[in-house]
N, CA, C and O of each residue as an XYZ file, in Angstrom:
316
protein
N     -57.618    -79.883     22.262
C     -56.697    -79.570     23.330
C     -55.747    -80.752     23.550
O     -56.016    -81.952     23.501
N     -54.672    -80.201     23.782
C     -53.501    -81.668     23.730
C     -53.841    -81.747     25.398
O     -54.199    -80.909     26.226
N     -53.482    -83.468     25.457
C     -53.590    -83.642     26.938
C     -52.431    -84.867     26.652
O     -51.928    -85.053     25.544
N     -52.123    -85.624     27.815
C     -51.342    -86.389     28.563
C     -52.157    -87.533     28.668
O     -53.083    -87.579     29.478
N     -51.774    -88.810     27.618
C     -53.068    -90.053     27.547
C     -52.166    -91.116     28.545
O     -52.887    -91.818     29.255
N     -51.008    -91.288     28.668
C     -50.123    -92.157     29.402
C     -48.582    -92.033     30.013
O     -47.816    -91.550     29.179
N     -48.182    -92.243     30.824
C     -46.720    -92.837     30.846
C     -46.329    -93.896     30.594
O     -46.861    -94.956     30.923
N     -44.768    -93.665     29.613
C     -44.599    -94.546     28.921
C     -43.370    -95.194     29.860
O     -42.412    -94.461     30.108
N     -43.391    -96.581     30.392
C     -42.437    -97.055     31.496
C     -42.633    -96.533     32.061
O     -43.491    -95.677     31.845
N     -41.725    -96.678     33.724
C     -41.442    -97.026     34.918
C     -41.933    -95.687     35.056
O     -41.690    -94.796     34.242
N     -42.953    -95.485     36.583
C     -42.725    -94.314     37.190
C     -41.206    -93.737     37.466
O     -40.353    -94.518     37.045
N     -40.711    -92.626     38.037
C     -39.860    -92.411     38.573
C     -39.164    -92.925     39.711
O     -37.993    -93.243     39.924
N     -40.599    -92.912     40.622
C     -40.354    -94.067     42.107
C     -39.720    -95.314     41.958
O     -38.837    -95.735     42.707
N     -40.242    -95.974     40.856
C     -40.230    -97.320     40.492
C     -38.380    -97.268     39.949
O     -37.494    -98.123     39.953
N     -38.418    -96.147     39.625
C     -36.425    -96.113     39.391
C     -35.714    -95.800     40.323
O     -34.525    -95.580     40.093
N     -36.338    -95.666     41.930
C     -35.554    -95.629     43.083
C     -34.896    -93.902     43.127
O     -33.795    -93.588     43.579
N     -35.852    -93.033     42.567
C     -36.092    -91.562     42.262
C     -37.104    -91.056     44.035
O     -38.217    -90.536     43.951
N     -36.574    -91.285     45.156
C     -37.898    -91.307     46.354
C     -37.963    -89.324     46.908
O     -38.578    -88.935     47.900
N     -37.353    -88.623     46.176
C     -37.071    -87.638     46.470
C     -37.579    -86.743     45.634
O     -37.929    -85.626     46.015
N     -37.658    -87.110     44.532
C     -38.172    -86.048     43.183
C     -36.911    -85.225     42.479
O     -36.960    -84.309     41.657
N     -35.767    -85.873     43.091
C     -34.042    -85.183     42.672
C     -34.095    -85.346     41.196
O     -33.869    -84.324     40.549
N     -34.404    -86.666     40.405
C     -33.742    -86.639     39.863
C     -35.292    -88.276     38.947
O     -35.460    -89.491     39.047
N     -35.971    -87.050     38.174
C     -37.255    -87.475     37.363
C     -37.668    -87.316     36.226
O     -38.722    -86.799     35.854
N     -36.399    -87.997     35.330
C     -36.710    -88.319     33.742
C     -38.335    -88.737     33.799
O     -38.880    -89.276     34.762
N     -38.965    -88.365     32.556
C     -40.200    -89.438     32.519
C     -40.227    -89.291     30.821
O     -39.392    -88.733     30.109
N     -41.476    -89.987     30.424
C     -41.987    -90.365     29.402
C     -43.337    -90.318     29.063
O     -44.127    -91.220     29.343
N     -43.751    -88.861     28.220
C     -45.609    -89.612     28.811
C     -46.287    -89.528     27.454
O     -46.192    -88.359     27.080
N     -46.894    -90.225     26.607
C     -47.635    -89.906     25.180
C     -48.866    -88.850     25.104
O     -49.568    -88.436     26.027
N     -48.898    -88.638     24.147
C     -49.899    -87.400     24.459
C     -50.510    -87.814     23.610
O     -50.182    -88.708     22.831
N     -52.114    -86.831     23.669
C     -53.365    -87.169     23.024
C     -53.078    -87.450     21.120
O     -53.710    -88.302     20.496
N     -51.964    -86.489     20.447
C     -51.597    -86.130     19.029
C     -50.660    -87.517     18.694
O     -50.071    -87.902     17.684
N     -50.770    -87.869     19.581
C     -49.526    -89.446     19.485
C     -48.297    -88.893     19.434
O     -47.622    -89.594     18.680
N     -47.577    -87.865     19.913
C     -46.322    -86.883     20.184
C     -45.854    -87.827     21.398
O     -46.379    -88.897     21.706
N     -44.783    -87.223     22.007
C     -44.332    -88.434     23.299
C     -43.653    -86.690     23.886
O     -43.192    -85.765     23.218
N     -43.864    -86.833     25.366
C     -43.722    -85.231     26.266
C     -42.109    -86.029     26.776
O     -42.271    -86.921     27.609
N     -41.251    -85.878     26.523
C     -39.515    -85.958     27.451
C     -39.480    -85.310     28.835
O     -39.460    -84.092     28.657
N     -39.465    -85.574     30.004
C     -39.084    -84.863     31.163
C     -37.277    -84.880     31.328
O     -36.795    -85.729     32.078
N     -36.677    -84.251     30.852
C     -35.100    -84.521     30.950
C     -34.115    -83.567     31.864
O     -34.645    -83.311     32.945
N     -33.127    -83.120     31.737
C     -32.096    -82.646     31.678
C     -31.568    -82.017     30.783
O     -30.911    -82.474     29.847
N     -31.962    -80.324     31.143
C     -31.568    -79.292     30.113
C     -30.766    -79.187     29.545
O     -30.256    -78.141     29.945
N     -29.935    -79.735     28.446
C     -28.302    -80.213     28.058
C     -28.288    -78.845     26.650
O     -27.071    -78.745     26.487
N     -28.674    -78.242     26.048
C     -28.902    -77.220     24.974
C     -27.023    -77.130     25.256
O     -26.231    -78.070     25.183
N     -26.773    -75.916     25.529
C     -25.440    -75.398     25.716
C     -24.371    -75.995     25.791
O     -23.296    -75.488     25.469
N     -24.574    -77.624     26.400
C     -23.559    -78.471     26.503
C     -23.124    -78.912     25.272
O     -21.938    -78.936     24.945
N     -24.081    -79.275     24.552
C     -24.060    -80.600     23.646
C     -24.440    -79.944     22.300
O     -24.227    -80.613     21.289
N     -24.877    -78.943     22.194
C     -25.799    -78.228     20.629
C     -24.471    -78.513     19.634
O     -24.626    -79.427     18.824
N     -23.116    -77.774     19.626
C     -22.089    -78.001     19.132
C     -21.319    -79.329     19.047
O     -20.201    -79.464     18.550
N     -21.993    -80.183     19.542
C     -21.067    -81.233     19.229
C     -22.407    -82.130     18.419
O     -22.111    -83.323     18.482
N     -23.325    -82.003     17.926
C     -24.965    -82.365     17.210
C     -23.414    -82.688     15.649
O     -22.424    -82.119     15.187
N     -24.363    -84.181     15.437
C     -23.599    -84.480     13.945
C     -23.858    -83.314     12.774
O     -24.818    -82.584     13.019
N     -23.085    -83.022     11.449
C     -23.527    -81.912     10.494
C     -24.831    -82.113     10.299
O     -25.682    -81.256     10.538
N     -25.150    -83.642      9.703
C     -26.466    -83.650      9.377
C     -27.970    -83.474     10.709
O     -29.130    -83.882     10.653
N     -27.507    -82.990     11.372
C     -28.443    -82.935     12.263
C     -28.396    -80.857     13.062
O     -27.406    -80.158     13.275
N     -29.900    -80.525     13.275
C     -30.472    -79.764     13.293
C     -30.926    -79.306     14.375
O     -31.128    -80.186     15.212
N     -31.238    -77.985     14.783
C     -32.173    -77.826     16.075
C     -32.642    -76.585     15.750
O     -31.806    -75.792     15.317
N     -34.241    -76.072     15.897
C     -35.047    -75.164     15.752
C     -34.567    -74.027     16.856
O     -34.513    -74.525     17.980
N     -34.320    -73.074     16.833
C     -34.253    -72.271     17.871
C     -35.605    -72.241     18.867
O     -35.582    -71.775     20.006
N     -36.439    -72.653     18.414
C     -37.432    -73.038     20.136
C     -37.443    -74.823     20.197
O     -38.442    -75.462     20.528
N     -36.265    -75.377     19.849
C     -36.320    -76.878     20.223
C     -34.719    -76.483     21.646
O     -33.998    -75.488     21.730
N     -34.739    -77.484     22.307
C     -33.704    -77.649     22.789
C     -33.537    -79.490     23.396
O     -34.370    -80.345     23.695
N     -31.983    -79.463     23.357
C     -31.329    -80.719     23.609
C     -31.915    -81.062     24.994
O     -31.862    -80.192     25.863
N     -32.597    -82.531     25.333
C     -32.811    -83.025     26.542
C     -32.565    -84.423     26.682
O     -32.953    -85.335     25.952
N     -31.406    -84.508     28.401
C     -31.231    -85.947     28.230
C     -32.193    -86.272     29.399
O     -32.796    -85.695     30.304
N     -31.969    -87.774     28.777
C     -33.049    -88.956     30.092
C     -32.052    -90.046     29.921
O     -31.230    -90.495     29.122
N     -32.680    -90.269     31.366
C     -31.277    -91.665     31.597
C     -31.411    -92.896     30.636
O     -32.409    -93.165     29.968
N     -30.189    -93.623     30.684
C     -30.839    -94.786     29.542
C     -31.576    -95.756     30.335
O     -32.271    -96.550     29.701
N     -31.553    -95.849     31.711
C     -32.662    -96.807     32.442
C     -34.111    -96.034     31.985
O     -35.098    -96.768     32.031
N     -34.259    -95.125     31.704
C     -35.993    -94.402     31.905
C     -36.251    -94.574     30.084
O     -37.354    -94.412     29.562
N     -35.083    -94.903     29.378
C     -35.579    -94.972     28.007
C     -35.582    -96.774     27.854
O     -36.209    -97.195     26.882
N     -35.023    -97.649     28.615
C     -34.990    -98.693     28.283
C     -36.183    -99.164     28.795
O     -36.991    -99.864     28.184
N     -36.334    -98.515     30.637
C     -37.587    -99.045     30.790
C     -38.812    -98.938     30.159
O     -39.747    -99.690     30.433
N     -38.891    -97.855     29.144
C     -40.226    -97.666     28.378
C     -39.663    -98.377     27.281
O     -40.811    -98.751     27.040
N     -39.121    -98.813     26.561
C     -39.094    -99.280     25.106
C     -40.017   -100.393     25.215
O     -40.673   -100.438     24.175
N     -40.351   -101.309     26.021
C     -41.564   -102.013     26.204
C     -43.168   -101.650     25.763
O     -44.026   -102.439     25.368
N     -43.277   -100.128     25.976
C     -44.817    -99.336     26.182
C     -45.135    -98.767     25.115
O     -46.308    -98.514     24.842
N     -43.716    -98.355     24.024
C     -43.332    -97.489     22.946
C     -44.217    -98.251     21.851
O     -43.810    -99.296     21.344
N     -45.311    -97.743     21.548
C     -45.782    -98.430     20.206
C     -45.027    -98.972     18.946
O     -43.803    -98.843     18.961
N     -45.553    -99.506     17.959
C     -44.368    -99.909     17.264
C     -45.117    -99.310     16.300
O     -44.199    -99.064     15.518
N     -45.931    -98.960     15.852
C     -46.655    -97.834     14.653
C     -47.212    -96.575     15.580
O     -47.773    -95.617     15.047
């Protein structure tokens, strides 16, 4: 069963998030996969994806702020 082993960086709180408006996260999972909490961007952005790049019809485009990706690049394993 896949589960949720960590978050990777800053809580949300910890990014001055005190409302729950607005809660990128980062969390690794049991398969060593990493779970994105983002901003549904599919429709915006699918068409402007470089040629060489791809998307599964059950994948879709998600952004996270670059504070919630910088603050984890610290936690991000390196293997």
């Amino acid at each position: 069963m896949l589960k949720i082993l960590r978050r990777i960086g800053a809580a949300p709180r910890e990014r001055g998030s005190l409302a729950g408006a607005n809660c990128p996260d980062i969390f690794e999972l049991s398969n060593g996969d990493f779970l994105v909490i983002g901003t549904e961007m599919t429709a915006v952005l699918d068409s402007g994806l470089p040629a060489d790049a791809a998307r599964a019809d059950y994948e879709r485009i998600v952004v996270i702020s670059r504070e919630t990706l910088i603050r984890a690049k610290a936690d991000i394993p390196d293997a």
